[in-house]
MIMARFI-529368 format. One line per field, with one value per atom (N, C-alpha, C, O): residue number from 1; x, y, z; atom name; residue in three letters. Coordinates in Angstrom, 1 decimal. Layout:
REM MIMARFI-529368
nudo [NUM ...]
east [X ...]
north [Y ...]
up [Z ...]
guse [CA ...]
tikol [ALA ...]
This chain:
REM MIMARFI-529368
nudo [1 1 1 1 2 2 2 2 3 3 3 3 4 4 4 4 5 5 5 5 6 6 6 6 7 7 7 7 8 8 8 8 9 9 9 9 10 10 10 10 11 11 11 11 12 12 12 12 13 13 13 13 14 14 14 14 15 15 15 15 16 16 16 16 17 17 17 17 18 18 18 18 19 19 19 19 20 20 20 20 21 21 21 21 22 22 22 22 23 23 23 23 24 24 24 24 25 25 25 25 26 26 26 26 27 27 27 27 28 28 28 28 29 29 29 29 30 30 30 30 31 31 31 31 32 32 32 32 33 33 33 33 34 34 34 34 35 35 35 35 36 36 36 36 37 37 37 37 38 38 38 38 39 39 39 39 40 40 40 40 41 41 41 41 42 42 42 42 43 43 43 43 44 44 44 44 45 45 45 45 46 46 46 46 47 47 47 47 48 48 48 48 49 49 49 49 50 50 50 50 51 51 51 51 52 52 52 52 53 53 53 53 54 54 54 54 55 55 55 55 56 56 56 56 57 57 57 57 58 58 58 58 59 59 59 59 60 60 60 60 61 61 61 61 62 62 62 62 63 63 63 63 64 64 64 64 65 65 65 65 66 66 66 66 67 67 67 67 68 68 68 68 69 69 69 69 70 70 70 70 71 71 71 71 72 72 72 72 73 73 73 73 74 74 74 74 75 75 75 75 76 76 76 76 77 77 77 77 78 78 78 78 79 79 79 79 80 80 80 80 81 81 81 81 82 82 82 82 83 83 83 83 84 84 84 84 85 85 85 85 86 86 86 86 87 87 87 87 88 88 88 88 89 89 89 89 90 90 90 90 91 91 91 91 92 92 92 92]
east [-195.8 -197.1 -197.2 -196.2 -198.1 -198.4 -198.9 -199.2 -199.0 -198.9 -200.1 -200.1 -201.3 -202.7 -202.5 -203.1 -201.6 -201.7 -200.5 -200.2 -200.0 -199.0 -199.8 -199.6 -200.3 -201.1 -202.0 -202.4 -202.5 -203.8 -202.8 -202.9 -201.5 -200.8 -200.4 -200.5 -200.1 -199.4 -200.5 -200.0 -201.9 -202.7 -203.2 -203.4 -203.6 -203.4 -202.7 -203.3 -201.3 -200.2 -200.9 -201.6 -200.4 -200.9 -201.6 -201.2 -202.8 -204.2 -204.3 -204.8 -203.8 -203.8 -203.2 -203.6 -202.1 -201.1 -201.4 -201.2 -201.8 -202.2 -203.6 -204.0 -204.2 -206.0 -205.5 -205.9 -204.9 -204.4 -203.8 -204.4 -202.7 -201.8 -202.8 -202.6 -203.9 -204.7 -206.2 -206.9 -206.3 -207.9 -208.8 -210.0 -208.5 -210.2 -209.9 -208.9 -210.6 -210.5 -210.0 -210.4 -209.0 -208.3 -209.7 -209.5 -210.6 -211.3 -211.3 -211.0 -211.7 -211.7 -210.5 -210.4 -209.4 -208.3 -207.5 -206.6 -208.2 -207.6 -208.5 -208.2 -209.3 -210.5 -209.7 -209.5 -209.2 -208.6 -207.0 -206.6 -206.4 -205.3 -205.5 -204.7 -207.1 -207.3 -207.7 -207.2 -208.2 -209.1 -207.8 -207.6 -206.8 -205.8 -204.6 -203.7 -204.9 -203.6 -204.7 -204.2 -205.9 -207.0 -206.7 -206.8 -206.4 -206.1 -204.8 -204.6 -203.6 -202.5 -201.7 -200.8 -202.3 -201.5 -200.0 -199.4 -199.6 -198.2 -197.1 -196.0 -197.7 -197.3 -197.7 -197.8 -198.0 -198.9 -197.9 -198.1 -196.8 -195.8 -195.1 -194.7 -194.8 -193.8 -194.2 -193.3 -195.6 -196.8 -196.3 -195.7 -196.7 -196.3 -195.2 -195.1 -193.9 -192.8 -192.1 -190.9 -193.3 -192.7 -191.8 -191.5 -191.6 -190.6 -191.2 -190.5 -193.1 -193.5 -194.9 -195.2 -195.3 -196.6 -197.4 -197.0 -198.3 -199.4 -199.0 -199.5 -197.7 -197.2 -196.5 -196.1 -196.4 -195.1 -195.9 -195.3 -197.5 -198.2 -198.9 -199.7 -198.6 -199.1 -200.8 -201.4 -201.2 -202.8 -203.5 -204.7 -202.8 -204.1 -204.4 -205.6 -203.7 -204.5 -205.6 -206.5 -205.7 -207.0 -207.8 -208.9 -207.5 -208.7 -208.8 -209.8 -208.0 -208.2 -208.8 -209.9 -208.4 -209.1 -210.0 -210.5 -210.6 -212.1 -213.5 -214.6 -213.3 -214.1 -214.8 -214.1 -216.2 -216.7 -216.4 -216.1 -216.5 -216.1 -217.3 -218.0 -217.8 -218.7 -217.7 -216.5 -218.5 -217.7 -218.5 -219.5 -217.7 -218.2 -220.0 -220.8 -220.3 -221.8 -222.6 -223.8 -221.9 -222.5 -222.9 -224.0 -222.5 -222.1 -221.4 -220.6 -221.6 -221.1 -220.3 -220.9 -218.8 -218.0 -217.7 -217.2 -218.0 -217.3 -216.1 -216.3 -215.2 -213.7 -213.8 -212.9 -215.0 -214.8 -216.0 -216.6 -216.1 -217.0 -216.0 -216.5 -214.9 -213.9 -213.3 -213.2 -213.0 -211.9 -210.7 -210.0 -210.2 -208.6 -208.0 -208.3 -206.6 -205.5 -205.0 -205.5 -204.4 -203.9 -202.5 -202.0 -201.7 -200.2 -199.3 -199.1 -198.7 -197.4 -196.9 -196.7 -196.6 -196.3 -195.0 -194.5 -194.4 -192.8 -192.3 -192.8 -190.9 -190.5 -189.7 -188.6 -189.9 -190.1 -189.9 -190.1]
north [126.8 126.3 124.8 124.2 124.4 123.0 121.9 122.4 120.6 120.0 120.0 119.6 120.5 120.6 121.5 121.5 122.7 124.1 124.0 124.8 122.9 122.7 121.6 121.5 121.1 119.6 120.6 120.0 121.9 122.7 123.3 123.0 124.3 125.1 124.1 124.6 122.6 121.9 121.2 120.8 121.1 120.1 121.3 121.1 122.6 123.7 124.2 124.7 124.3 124.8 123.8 124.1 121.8 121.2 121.3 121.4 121.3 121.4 122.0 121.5 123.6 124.5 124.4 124.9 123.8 123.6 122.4 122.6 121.3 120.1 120.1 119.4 121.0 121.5 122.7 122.6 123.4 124.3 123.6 123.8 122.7 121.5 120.9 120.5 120.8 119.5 120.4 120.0 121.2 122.1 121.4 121.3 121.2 120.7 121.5 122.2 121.6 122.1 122.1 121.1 122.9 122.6 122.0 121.6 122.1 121.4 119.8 119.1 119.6 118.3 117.3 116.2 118.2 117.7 117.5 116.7 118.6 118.2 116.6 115.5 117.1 115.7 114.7 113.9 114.5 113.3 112.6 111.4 113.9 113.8 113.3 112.4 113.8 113.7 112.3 111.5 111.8 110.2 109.3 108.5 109.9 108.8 109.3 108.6 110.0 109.9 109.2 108.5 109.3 108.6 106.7 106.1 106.4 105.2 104.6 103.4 105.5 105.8 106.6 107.4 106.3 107.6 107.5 108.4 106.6 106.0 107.5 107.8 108.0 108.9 110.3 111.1 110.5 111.8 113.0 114.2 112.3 113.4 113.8 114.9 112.7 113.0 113.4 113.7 113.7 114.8 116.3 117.2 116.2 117.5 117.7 118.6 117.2 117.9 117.8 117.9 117.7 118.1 116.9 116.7 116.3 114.6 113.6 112.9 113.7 112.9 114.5 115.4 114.2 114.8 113.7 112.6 114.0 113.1 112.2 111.2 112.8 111.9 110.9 110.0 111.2 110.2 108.7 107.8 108.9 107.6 107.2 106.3 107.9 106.6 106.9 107.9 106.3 107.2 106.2 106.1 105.6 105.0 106.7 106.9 107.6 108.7 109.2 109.7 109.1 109.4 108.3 108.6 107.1 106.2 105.6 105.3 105.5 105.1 105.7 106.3 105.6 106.0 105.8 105.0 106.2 105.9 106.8 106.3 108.1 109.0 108.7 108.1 108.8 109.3 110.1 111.2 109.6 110.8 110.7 109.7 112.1 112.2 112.2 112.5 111.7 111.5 112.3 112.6 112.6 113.5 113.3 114.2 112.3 111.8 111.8 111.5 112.1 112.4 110.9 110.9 110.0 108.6 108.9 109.8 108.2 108.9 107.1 106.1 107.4 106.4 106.0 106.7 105.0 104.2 103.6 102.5 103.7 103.2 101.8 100.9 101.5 100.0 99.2 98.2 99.7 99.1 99.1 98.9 99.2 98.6 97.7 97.4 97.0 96.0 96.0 96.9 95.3 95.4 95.3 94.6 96.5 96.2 95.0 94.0 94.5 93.0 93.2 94.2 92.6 92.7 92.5 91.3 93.2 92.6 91.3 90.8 90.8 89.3 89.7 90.3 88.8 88.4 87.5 86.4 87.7 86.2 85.1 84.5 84.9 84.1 82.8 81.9]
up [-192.9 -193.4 -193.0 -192.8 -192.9 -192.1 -193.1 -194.2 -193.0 -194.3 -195.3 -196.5 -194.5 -195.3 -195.9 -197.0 -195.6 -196.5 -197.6 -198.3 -197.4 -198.4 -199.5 -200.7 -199.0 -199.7 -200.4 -201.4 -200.4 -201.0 -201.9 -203.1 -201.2 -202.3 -203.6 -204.7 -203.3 -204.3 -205.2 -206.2 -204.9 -205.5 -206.3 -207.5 -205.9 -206.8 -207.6 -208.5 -207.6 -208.7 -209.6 -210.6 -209.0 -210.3 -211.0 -212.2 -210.6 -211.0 -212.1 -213.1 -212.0 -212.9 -214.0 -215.1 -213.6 -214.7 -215.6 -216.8 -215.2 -216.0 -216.6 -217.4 -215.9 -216.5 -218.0 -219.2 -217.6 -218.7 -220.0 -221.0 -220.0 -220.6 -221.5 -222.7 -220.8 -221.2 -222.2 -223.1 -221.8 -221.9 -220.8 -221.1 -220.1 -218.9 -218.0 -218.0 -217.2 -215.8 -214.7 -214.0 -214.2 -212.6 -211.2 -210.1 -211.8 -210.7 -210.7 -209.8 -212.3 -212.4 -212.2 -211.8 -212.7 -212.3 -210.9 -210.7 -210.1 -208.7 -208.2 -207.7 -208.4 -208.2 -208.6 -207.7 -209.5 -209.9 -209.3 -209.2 -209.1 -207.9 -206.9 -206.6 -205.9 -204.7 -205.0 -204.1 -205.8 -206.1 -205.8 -204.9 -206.9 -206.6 -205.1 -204.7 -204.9 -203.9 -202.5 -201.5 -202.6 -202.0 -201.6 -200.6 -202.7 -202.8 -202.5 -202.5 -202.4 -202.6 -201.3 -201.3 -200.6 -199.6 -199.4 -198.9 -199.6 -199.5 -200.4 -200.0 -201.4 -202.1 -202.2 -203.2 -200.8 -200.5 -200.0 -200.2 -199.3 -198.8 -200.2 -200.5 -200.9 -201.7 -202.7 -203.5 -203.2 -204.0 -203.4 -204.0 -202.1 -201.0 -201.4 -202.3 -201.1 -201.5 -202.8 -203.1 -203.6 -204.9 -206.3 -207.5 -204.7 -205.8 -206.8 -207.5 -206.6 -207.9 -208.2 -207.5 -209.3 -209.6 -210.5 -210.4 -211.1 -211.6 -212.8 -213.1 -213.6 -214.8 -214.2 -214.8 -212.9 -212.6 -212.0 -211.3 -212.4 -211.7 -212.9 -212.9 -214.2 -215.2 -215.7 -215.3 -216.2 -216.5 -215.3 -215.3 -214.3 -212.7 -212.3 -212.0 -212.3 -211.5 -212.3 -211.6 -213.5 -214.1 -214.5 -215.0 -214.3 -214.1 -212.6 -211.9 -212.5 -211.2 -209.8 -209.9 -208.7 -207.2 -206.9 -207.6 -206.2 -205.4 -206.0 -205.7 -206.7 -207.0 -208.2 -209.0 -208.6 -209.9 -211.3 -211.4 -211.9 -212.8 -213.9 -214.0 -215.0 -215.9 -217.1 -217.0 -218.2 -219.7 -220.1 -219.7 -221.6 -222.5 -222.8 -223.4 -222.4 -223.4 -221.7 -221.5 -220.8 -219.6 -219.0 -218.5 -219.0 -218.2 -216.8 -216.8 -215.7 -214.7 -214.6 -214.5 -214.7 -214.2 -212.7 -211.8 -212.7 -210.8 -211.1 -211.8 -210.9 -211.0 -210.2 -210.3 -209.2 -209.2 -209.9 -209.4 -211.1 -211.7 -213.0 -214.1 -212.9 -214.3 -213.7 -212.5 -215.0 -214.9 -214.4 -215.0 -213.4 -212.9 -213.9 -214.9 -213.9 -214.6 -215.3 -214.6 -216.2 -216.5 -216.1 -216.7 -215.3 -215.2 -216.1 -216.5 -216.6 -217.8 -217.8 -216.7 -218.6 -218.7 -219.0 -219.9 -217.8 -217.6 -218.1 -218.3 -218.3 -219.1 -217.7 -218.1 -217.0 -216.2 -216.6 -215.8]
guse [N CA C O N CA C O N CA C O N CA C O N CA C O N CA C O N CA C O N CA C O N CA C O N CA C O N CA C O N CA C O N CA C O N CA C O N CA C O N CA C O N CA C O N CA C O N CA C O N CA C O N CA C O N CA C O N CA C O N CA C O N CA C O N CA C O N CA C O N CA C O N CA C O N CA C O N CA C O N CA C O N CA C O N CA C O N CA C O N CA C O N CA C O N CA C O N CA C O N CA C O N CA C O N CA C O N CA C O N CA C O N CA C O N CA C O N CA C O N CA C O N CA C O N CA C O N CA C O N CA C O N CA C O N CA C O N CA C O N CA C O N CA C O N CA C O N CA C O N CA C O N CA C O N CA C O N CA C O N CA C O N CA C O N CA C O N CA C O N CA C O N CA C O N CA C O N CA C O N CA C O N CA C O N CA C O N CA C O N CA C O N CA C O N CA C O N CA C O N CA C O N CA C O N CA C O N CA C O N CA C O N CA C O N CA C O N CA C O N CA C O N CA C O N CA C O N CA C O N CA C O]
tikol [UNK UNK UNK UNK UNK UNK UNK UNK UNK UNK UNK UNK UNK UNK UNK UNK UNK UNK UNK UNK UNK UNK UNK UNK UNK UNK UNK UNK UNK UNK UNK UNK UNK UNK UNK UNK UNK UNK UNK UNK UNK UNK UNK UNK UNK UNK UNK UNK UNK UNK UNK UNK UNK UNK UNK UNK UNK UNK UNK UNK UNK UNK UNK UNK UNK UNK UNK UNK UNK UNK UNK UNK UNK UNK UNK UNK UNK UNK UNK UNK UNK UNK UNK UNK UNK UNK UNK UNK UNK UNK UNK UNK UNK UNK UNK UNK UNK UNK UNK UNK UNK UNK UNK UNK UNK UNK UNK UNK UNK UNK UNK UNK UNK UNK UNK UNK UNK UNK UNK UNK UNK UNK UNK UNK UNK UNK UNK UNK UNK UNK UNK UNK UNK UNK UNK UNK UNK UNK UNK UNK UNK UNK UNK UNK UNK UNK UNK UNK UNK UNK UNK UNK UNK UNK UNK UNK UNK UNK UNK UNK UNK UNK UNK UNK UNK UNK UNK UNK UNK UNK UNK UNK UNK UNK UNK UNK UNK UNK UNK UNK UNK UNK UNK UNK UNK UNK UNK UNK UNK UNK UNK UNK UNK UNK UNK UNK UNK UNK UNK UNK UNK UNK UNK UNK UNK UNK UNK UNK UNK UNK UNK UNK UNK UNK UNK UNK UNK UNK UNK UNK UNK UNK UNK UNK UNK UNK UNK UNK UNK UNK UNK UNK UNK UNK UNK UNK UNK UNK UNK UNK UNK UNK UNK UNK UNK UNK UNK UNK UNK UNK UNK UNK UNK UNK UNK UNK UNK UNK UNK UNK UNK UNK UNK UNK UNK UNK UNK UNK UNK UNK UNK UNK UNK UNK UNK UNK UNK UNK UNK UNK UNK UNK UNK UNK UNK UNK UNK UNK UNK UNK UNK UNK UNK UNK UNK UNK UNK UNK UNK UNK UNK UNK UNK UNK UNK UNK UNK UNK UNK UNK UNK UNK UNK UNK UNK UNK UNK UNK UNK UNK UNK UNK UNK UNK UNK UNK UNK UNK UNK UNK UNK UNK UNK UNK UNK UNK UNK UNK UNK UNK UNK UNK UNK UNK UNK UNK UNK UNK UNK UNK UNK UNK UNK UNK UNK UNK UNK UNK UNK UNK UNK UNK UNK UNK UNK UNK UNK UNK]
């Protein structure tokens, strides 16, 4: 299998599995994968082979990436219309 058909079988198992987990939908939830690995490709193979999945990036993959998203009250979110992260304060 070549890496697009691995990148579909794996963004699928997830999908299903964390849309099920959660009660929303494997659609919306691949969407939200694709948003952040979008922004992120640095962690796209290692999505592919299995070594991180979506918990392992923290709630940036559901607020974060490049994509839209609708809220419950039907608001359609732009992820660069939030505020940047605040960095943790170190003791420095």
């Amino acid at each position: 299998m070549d890496n697009a058909h691995l990148f579909l079988h794996r963004l699928i198992e997830c999908s299903v599995a964390i849309g099920w987990q959660a009660g929303v939908g494997g659609r919306e939830t691949a969407g939200a994968i694709v948003s952040y690995l979008a922004v992120h490709p640095e962690r796209l193979q290692s999505f592919i082979d299995c070594n991180e999945n979506p918990f392992d990036w923290g709630e940036e993959w559901i607020k974060g990436g490049v994509l839209t998203w609708q809220t419950k009250d039907g608001r359609i979110i732009d992820p660069a219309d939030l505020p940047l992260p605040t960095p943790p304060e170190t003791n420095a």
